[in-house]
C-alpha positions in Angstrom: -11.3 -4.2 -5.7 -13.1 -1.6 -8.3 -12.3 0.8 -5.4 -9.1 0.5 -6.0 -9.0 2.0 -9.5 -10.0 5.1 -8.8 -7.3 5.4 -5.4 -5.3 8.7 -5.3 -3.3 9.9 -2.7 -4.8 13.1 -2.3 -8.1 12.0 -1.4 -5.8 10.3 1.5 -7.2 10.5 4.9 -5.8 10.0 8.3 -7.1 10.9 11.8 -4.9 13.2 12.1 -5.2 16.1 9.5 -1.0 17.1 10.2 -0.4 13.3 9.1 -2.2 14.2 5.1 -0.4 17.4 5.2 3.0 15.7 6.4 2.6 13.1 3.5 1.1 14.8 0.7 3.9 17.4 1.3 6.3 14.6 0.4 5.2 13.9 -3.1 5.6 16.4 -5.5 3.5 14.9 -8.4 0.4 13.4 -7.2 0.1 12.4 -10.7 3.3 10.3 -11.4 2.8 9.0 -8.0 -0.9 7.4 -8.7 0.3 6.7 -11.9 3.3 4.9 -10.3 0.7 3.3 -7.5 -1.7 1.7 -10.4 1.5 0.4 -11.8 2.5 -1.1 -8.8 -1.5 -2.7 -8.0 -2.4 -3.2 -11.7 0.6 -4.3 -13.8 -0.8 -7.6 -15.7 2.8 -9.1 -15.1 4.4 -7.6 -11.8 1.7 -5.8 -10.1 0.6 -7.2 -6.8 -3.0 -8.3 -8.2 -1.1 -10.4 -10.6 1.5 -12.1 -8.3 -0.6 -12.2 -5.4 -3.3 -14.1 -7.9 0.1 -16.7 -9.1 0.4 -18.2 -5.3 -1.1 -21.1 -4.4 -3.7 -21.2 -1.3 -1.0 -21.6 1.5 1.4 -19.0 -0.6 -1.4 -16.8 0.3 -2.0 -17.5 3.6 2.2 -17.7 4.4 2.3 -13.9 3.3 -0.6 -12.8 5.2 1.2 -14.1 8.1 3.9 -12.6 7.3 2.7 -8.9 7.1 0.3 -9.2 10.0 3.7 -10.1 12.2 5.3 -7.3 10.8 2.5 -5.5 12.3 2.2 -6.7 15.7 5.7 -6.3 16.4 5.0 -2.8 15.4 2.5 -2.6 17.7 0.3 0.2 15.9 3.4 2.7 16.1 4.2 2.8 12.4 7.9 2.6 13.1 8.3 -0.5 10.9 6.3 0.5 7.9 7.9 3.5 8.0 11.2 2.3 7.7 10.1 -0.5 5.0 
């Protein structure tokens, strides 16, 4: 989780090198966009820590489900994240 304080997107990595250069080409301020990211992860009130941390037990466990569905029927193919 302390990980997660330091994240930035350009110390991204991928397998394929083309796949950081694609990406990182798309954002052109790497510092709104982590400062946006820590928003999103960290905000006391709305960040996902927080609401994730407001769900009961089986809350939890019904949105896990959810995502992991999400990706099997994406089958590894990024087609539905990318569209998300």
């Amino acid at each position: 989780m302390e990980g997660l304080r330091f994240l930035k997107v350009q110390d991204l990595q991928a397998t394929r090198p083309e796949d950081v250069e694609e990406i990182l080409g798309k954002i052109p301020d790497f510092e709104s966009f982590n400062q946006a990211l820590h928003e999103l992860i960290f905000d006391p009130q709305l960040g996902i820590l927080a609401t994730w941390s407001d769900l009961d037990a089986a809350r939890q466990m019904e949105e896990v489900g959810r995502l992991l569905r999400w990706g099997r029927a994406d089958a590894g193919r990024g087609l539905v994240w990318s569209s998300w």
